[in-house]
C-alpha positions as CSV (number, residue, x, y, z in Angstrom):
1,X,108.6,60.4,56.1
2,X,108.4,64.3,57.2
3,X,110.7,66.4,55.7
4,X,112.7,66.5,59.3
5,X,113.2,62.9,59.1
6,X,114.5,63.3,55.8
7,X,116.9,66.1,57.0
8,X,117.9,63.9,60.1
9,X,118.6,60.6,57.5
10,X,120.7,62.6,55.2
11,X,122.8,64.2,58.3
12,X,123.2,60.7,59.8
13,X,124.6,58.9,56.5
14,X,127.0,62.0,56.1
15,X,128.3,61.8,59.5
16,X,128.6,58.1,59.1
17,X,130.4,59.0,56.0
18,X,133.0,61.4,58.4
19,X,133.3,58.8,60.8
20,X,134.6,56.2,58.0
21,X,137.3,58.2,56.9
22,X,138.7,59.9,60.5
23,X,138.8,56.5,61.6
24,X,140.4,54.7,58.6
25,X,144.0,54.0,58.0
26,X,144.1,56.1,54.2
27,X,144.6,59.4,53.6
28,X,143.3,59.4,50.0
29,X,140.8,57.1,48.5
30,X,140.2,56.1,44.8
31,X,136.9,56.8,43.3
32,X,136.1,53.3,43.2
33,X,136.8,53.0,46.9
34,X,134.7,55.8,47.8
35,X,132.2,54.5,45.8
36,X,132.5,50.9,47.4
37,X,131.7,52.8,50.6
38,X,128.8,54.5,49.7
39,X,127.4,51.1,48.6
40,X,127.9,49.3,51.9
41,X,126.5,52.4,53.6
42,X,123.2,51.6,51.4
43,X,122.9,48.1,51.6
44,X,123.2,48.4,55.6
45,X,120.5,50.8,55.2
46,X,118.3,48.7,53.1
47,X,118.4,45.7,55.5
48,X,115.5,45.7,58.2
């Protein structure tokens, strides 16, 4: 993977990331929520 791809994966997953919380119903989210997110995020990304 070229270091643009790289940069282009990392941008993605963060603006996934944005679109989780402007979309969801909470205003504030426990660390264990947030980090409950970031799991699903990498298990969808570690399916083919």
């Amino acid at each position: 993977m070229s270091e643009k791809e790289i940069q282009f994966a990392r941008m993605a997953i963060l603006y996934e990331l944005r679109l989780i919380f402007a979309n969801g119903e909470k205003k504030e989210y426990t660390k264990e929520e947030l980090l409950e997110l970031l799991d699903k995020i990498a298990m969808s990304k570690a399916e083919p």
